[in-house]
C-alpha positions in Angstrom: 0.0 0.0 0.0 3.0 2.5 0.4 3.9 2.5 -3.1 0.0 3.2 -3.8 0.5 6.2 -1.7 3.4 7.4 -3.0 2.4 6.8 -6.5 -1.0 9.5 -5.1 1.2 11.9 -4.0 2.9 12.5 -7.5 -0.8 12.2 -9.8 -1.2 14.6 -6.7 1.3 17.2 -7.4 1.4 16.2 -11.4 -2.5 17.3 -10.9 -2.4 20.2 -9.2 0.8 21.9 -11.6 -1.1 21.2 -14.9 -4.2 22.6 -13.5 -2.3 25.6 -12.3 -0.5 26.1 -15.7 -3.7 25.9 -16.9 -4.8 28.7 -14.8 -1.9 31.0 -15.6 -3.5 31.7 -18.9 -5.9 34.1 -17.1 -3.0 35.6 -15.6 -1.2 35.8 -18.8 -4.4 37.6 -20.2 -3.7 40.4 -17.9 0.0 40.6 -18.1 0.7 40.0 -21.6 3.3 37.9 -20.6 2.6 34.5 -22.7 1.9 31.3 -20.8 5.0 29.2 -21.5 7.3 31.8 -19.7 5.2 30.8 -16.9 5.6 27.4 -17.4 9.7 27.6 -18.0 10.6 30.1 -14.9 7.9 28.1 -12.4 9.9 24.8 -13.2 13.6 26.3 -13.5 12.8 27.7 -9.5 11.2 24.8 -8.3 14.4 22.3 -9.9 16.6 24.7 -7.7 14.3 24.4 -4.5 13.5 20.8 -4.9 16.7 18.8 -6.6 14.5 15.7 -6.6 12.6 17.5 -9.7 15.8 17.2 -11.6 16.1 13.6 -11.6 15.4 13.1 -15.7 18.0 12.4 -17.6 18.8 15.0 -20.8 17.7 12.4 -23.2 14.5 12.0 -21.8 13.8 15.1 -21.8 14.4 15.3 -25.0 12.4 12.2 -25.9 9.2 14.0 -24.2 9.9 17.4 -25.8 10.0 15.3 -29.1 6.7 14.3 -28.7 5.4 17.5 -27.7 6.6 19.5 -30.9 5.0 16.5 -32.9 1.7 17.9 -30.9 2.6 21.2 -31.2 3.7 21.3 -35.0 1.0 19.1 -36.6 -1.8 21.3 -34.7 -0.3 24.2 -36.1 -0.3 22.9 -39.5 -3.9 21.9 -39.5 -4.5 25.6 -37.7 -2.5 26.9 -40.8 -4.4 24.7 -43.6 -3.0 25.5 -47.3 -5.5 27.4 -48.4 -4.4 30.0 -46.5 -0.8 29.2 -46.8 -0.6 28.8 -50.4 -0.5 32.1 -51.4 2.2 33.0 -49.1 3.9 29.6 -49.4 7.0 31.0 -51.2 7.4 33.9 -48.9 7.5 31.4 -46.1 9.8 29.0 -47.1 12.0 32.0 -48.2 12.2 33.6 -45.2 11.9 30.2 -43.3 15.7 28.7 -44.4 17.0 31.9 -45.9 16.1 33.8 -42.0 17.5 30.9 -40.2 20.8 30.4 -41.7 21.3 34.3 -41.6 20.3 34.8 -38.6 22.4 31.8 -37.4 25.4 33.3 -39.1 25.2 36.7 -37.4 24.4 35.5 -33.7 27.5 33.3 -34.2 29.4 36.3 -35.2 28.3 38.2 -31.7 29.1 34.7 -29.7 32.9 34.4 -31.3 33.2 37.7 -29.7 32.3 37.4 -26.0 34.9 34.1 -26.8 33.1 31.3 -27.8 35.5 29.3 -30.6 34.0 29.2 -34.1 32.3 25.4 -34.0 30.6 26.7 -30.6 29.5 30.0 -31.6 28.0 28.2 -34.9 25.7 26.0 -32.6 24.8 28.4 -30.1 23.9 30.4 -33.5 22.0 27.6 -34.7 20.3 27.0 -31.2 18.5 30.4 -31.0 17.8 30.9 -34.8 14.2 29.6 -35.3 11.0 31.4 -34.2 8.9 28.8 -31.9 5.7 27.6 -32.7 4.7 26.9 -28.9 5.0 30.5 -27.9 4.1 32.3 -31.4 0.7 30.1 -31.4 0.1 31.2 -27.5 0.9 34.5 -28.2 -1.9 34.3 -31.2 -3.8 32.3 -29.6 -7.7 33.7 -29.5 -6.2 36.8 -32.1 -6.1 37.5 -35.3 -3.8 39.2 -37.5 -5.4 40.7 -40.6 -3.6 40.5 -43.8 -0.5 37.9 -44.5 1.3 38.8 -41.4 -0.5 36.7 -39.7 -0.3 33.7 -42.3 3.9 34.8 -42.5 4.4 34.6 -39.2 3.0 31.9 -37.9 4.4 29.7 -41.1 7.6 31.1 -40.2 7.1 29.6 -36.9 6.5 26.5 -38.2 8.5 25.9 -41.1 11.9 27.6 -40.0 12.0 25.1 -36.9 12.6 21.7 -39.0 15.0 23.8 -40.4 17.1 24.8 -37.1 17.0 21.3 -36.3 18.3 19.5 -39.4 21.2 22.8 -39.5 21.9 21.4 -35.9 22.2 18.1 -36.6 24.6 18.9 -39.7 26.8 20.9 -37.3 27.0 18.3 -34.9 27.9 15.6 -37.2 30.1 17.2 -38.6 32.1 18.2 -35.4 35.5 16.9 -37.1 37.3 17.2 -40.0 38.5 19.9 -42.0 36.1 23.4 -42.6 35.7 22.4 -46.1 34.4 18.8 -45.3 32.0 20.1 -42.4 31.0 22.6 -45.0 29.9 20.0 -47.1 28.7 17.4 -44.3 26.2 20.2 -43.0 25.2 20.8 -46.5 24.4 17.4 -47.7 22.8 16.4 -44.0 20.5 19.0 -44.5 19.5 19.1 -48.0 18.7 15.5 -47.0 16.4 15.7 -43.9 14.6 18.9 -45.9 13.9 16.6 -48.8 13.1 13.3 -47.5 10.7 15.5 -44.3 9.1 17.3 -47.4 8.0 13.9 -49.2 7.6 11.9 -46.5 4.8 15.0 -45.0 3.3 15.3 -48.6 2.4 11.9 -49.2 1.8 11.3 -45.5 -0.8 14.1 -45.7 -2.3 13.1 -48.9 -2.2 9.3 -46.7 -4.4 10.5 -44.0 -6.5 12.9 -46.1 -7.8 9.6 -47.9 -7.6 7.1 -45.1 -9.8 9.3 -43.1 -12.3 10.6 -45.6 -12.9 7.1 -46.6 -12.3 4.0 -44.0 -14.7 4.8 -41.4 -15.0 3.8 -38.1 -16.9 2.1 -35.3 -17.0 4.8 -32.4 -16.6 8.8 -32.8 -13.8 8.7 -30.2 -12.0 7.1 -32.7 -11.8 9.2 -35.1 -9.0 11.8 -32.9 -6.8 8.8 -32.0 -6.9 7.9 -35.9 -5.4 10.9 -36.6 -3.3 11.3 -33.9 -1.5 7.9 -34.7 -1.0 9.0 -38.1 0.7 12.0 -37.4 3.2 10.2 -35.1 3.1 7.7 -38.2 4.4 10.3 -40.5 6.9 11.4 -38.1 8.6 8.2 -37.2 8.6 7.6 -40.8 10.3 10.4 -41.5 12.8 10.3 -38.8 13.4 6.6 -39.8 14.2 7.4 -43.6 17.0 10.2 -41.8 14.2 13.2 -42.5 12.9 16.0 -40.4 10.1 14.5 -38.8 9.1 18.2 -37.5 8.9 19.0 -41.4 7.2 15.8 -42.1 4.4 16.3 -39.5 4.0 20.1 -40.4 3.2 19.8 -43.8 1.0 16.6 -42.9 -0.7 19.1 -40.8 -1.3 22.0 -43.3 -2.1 19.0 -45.9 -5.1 18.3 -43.9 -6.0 21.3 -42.1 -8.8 22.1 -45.3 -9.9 18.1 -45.9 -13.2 17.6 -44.9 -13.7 14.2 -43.0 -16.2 13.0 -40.4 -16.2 14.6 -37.1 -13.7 17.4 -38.6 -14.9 19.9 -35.7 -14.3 17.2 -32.4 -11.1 16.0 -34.2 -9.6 20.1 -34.6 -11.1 20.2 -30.4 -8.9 17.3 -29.4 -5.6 18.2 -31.0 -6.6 21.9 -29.6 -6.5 20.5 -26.4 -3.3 18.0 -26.8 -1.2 21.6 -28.2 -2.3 23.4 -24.9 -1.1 19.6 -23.0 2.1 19.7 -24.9 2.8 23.4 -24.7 2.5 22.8 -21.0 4.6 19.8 -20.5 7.6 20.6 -23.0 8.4 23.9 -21.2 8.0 22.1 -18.0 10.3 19.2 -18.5 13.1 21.8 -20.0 12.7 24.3 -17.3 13.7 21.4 -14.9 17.0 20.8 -16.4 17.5 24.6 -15.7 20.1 24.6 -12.6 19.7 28.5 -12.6 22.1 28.7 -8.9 25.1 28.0 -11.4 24.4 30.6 -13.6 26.8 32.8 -12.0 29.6 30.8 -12.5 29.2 30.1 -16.2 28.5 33.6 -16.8 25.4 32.6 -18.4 23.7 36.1 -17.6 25.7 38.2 -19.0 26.1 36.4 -22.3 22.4 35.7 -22.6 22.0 39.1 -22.2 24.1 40.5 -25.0 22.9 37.5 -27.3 19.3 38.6 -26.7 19.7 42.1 -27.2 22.1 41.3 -30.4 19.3 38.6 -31.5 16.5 41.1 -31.0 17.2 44.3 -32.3 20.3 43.7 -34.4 20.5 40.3 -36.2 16.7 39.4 -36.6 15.6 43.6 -37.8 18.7 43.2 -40.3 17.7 39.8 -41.8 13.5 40.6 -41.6 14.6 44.2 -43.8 16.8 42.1 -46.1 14.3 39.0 -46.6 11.1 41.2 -47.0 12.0 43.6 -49.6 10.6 41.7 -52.5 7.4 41.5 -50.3 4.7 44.1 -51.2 4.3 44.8 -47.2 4.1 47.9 -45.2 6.6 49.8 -43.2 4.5 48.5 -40.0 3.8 44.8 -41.2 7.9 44.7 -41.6 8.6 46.4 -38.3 6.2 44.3 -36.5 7.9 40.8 -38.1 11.0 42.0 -37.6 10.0 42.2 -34.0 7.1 39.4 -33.2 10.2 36.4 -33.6 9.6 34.9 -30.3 12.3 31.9 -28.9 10.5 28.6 -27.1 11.1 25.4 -26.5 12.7 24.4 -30.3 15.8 26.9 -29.1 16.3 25.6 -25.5 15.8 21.3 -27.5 18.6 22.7 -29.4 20.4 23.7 -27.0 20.0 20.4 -25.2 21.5 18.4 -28.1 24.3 20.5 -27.7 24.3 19.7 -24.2 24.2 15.7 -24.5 26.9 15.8 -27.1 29.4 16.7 -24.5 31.5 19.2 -26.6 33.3 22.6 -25.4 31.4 25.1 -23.7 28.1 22.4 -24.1 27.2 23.6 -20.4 27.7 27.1 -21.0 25.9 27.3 -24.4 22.9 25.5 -22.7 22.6 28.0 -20.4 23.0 31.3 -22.4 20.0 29.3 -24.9 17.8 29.8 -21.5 18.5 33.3 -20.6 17.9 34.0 -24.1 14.5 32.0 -24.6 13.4 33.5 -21.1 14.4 37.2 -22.0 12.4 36.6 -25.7 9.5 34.9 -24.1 8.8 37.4 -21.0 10.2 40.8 -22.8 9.1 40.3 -26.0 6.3 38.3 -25.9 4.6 40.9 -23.3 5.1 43.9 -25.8 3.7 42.0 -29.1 0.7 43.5 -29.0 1.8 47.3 -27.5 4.1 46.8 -30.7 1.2 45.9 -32.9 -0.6 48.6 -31.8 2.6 50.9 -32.9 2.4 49.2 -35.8 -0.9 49.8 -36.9 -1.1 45.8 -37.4 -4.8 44.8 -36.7 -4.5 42.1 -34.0 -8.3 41.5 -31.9 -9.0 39.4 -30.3 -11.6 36.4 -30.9 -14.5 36.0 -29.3 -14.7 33.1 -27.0 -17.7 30.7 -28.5 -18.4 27.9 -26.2 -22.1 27.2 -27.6 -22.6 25.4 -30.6 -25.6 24.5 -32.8 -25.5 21.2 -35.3 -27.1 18.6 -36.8 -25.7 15.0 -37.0 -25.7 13.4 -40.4 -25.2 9.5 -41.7 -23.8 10.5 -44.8 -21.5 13.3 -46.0 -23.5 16.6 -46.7 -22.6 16.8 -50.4 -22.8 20.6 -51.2 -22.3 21.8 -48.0 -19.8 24.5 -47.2 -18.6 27.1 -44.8 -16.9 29.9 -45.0 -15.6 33.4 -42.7 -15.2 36.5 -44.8 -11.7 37.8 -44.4 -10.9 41.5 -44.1 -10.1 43.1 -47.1 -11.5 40.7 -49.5 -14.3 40.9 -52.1 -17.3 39.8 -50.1 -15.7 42.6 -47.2 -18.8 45.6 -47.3 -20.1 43.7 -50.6 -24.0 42.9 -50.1 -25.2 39.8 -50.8 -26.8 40.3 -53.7 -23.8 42.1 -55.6 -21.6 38.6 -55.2 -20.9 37.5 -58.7 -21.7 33.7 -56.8 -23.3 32.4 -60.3 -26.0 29.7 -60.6 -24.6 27.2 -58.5 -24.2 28.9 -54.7 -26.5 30.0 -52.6 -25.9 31.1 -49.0 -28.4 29.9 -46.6 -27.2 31.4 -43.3 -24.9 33.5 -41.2 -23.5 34.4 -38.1 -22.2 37.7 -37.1 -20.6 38.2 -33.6 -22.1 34.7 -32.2 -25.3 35.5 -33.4 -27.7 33.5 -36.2 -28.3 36.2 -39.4 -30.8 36.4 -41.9 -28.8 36.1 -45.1 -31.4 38.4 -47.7 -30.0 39.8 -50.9 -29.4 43.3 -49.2 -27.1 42.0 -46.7 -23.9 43.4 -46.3 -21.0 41.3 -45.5 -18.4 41.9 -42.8 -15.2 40.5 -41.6 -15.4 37.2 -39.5 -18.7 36.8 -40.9 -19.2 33.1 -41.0 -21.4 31.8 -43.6 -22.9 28.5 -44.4 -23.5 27.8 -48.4 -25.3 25.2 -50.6 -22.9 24.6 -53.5 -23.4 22.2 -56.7 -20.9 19.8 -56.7 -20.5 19.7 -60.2 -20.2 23.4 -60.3 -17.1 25.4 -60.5 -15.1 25.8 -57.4 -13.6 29.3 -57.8 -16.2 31.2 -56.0 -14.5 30.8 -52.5 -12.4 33.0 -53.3 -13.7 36.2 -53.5 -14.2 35.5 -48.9 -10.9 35.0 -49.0 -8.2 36.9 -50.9 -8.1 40.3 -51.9 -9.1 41.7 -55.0 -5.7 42.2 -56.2 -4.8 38.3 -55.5 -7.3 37.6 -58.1 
């Protein structure tokens, strides 16, 4: 009976620090200050005031963080969806390898000189390149950002992340040798985990888009684990085939964020909730390998201070202006992406890797990762939306929904489509009857503000407006549109 005890009292404290994270959200409504830097400091201090805490070893951690950014990343994806992607899809994947390896490049400039030797200052470089998804989606979580800012920075988030990993894993494979040979090591490691990720998450996507459109199954709790298991499918097949998993998983995600499937709105609830879980636990289990009481010593503070400051308004500003010139974006939308690239957990895994590999400085680059994913996360992440404001980049907040009205059908609604009018596009201030919608859709109702709306001819449209149409199948498809893209996309 004693171990039954003691195994009570940790699902006893386990309990009662999820539901607290939990919790901190309200707090982090009010503060601005995003929810994982809660998470990270809470479990750094209580490591240090409890040494028990810190009895994982590095490698699980990483093992568990693993899992979490397969949580984090696939959600995203699905957030994401490619319809809104697509049109920014170049823009993204330009400023998603391009901005990493620059930004890399420069940090690892400002580490060489506060005397970090070349191969160290290239990973700690590496380490706090990529934007995280964890803390970019809680900082947008419940808001929206009008326009592509929105769409570039949280594929930015997503996309630049497989990239700082498979960098990482170049730079640590290729820890010997001559310059020219790790040149070419990194090179060929990472052109191969981009290109085999990429695949593997594009077929993997198409995969699931099928599997679960067309196999169905017994019970509707079902249909979540389904999906869950193939998106830890496409990742260990990635991994397996030497890929980025992260990639793979990512682009699964934005493969199937737009399919239409059975029990589409309870599966998007359940991987809603796993992100907020996984958010929770992977800032958690790395803020407890966090001995903050020998900071001191390694200088940590100091140098994570510098880095963050370099990072922030030198090295990121500089690559942002460079990358988005041949983007048609405002002075604002530029400042405010320049500003909004927040470090997570992907920096501090990074940083880990480093850490397990037992190289020079591995301690002390560990530790400046922290200071500098705790400064990004608390500073910046609290002044994202004062800076918006500056910025004159929309970014309201959603209004929390929790009732819902539906119908259950046996068979797929054939027809059947629904759509939220997007600022600035067509159907923005257009009445209903001045749509060029054609013979073949007809829009039976809407809601506007959480409220049911008569949809008559003289109806005028506004943003957020969601909208439920009959379409012909057989029709054409290109009406969709016109709620979604600007008039100049067209």
């Amino acid at each position: 009976m004693e171990g039954v005890r003691s195994s009570g009292w940790w699902i006893l404290v386990v309990a009662v620090a999820v539901l607290a994270a939990v919790l901190s959200n309200r707090f982090s409504e009010r503060t601005r200050i995003p929810a994982p830097a809660f998470f990270l400091v809470a479990a750094a201090v209580a490591s240090d005031a409890v040494p028990a805490l810190r009895q994982f070893s590095i490698t699980t951690v990483q093992n568990v963080v693993t899992v979490a950014l397969v949580l984090l990343l696939f959600h995203g994806g699905m957030e994401l969806g490619w319809r809104r992607l697509r049109p920014e899809a170049g823009p993204v994947i330009w400023i998603g390898v391009v901005g990493t390896f620059l930004t890399a490049g420069l940090v690892a400039c400002a580490a060489r000189l506060l005397g970090f030797d070349w191969h160290a200052a290239l990973l700690l470089g590496t380490a706090v390149a990529p934007t995280d998804p964890a803390v970019v989606f809680s900082v947008l979580g419940g808001k929206e950002i009008t326009g592509r800012t929105g769409v570039l920075l949280q594929g930015e988030s997503g996309a630049n992340d497989p990239v700082g990993i498979a960098l990482m894993a170049g730079l640590l494979g290729a820890s010997v040798g001559s310059a020219q040979a790790a040149a070419g090591r990194v090179a060929l490691i990472f052109v191969e985990q981009m290109a085999i990720g990429a695949a593997v998450g594009a077929a993997g996507g198409l995969g699931l888009k099928w599997f679960i459109s067309k196999v169905p199954l017994p019970g509707e709790g079902l249909y979540p684990l389904r999906l869950l298991a193939g998106a830890f499918t496409v990742y260990g097949a990635a991994a397996v085939a030497h890929g980025s998993g992260f990639l793979a998983v990512f682009l699964a995600g934005i493969v199937l964020g737009d399919a239409r499937a059975p029990y589409k709105r309870e599966i998007e609830h359940f991987h809603t909730a796993l992100g907020s879980l996984a958010e929770i636990v992977a800032f958690t289990m790395l803020g407890l390998t966090i001995p903050l009481s020998s900071f001191a010593s390694q200088g940590a503070w100091g140098d994570g201070l510098v880095l963050a400051g370099v990072l922030a308004f030198l090295a990121r500003p500089l690559v942002m202006a460079l990358l988005l010139v041949p983007l048609r974006l405002g002075a604002g939308e530029r400042v405010f992406l320049a500003f909004a690239g927040l470090k997570g957990a992907v920096p501090i895994l990074l940083g880990s890797f480093v850490l397990s590999a037992h190289l020079s400085h591995s301690k002390r680059i560990y530790d400046v990762v922290f200071v500098v994913v705790a400064l990004s996360v608390i500073v910046q992440g609290a002044l994202v939306p004062t800076v918006a404001r500056w910025c004159r980049v929309s970014m309201r907040s959603s209004a929390v929904e929790p009732w819902a009205l539906g119908i259950r059908l046996r068979d797929r609604p054939e027809g059947v489509q629904r759509v939220v009018v997007r600022a600035g596009s067509i159907a923005d201030g257009s009445a209903i009857a001045d749509l060029d919608l054609g013979e073949h859709v007809w829009i039976s109702f809407a809601v506007r503000e959480g409220r049911l709306l008569a949809a008559g001819g003289s109806t005028r449209l506004r943003p957020d407006d969601e909208l439920m149409l009959l379409t012909d199948p057989e029709g054409p498809d290109d009406w969709s549109r016109m709620f979604t893209e600007r008039p100049e996309q067209r």
